[in-house]
C-alpha positions as a printed NumPy array, in Angstrom:
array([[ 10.245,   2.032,  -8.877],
       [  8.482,   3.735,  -5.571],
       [  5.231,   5.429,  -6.852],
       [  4.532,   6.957,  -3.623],
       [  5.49 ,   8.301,  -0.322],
       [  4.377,   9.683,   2.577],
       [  5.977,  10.897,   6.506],
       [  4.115,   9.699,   9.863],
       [  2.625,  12.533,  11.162],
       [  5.135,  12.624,  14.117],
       [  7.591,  12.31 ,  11.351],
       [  9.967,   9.538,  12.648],
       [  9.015,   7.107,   9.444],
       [  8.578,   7.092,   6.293],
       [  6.648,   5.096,   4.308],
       [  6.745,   3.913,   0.136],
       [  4.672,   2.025,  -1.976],
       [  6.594,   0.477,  -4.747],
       [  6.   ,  -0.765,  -8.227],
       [  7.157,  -4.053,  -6.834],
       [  3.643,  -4.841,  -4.711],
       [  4.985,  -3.598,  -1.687],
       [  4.966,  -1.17 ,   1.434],
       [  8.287,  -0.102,   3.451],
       [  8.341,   1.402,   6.444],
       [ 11.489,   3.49 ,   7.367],
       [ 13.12 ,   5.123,  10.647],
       [ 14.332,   8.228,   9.904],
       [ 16.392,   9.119,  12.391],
       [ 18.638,   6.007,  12.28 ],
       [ 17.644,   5.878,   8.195],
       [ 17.023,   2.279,   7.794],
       [ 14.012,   0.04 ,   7.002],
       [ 11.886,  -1.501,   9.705],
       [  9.733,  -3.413,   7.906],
       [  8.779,  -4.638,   4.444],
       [  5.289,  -5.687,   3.768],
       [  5.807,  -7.884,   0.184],
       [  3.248,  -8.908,  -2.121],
       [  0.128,  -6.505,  -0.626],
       [ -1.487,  -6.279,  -3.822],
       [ -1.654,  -9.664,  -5.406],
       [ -4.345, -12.477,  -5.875],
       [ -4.382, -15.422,  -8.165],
       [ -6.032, -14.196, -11.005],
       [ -3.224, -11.016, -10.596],
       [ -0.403, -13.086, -10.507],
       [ -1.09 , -14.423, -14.117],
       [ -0.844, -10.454, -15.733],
       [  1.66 ,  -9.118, -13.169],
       [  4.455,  -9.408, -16.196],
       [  2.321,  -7.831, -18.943],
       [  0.378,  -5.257, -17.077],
       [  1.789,  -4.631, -13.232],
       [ -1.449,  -4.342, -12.443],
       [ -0.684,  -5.058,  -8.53 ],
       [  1.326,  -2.081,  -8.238],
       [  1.288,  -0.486,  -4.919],
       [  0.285,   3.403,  -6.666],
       [ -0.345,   5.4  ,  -3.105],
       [  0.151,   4.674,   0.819],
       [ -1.32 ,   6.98 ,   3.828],
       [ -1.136,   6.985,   7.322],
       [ -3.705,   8.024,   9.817],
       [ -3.26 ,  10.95 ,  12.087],
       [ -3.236,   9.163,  14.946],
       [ -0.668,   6.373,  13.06 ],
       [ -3.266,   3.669,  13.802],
       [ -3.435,   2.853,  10.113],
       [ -1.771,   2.648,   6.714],
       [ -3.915,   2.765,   3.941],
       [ -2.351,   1.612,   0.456],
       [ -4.258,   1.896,  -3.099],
       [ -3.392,  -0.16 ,  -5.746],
       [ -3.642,  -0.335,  -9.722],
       [ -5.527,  -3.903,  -9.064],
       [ -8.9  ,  -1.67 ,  -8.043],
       [ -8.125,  -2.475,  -4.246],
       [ -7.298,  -0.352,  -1.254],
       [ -6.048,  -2.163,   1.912],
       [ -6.036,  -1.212,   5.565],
       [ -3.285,  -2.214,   7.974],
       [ -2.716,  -1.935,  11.786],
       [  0.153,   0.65 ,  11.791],
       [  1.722,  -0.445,  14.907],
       [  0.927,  -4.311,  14.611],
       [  2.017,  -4.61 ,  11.318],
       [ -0.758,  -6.663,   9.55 ],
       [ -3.332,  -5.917,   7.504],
       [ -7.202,  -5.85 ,   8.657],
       [ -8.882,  -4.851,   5.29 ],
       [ -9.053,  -5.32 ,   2.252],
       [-11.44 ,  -3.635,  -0.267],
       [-11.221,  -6.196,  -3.865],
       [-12.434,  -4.425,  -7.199],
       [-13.176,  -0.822,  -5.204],
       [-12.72 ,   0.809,  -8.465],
       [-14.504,  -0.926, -11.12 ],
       [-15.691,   1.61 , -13.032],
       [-19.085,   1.966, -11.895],
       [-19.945,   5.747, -11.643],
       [-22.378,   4.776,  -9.231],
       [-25.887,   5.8  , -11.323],
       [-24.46 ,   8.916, -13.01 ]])
């Protein structure tokens, strides 16, 4: 199932986050896929609840204005950063959501 999707800003991809842990990048005009990042979201500790909870889904994906980065958010807690035109990730925030309301 693809939870989320967004268009480059100079709207020649597309780009989905799917239930299945990953990111795909699309060209529009010739309307295929370019590239597939699989697995984004998972760790060890995920990979034991993945079948009971899908807790690694990929829930939201961004890109930056100047399509330097993709930004995906996940239901494990954790955002991650990639290099948009290099295709590899540079970040990634574990646990960014834990709950904490941060003294309020």
């Amino acid at each position: 199932m693809v939870w989320s999707v967004t268009i480059s800003p100079d709207s020649k991809y597309i780009i989905s986050g799917s239930e299945d842990c990953s990111i795909k990048i699309f060209d529009i005009e010739n309307q295929k896929e370019i590239f597939h990042f699989e697995k984004v979201h998972t760790g060890e500790m995920i990979q034991l609840l993945i079948f009971i909870f899908s807790v690694d889904t990929v829930c939201t994906v961004a890109i930056s204005q100047d399509m330097k980065y993709l930004v995906s958010g996940s239901r494990d807690k954790s955002i991650k950063i990639f290099d948009f035109t290099q295709r590899k990730e540079l970040f990634h925030f574990q646990n960014a959501h834990e709950g904490n309301l941060g003294g309020l």
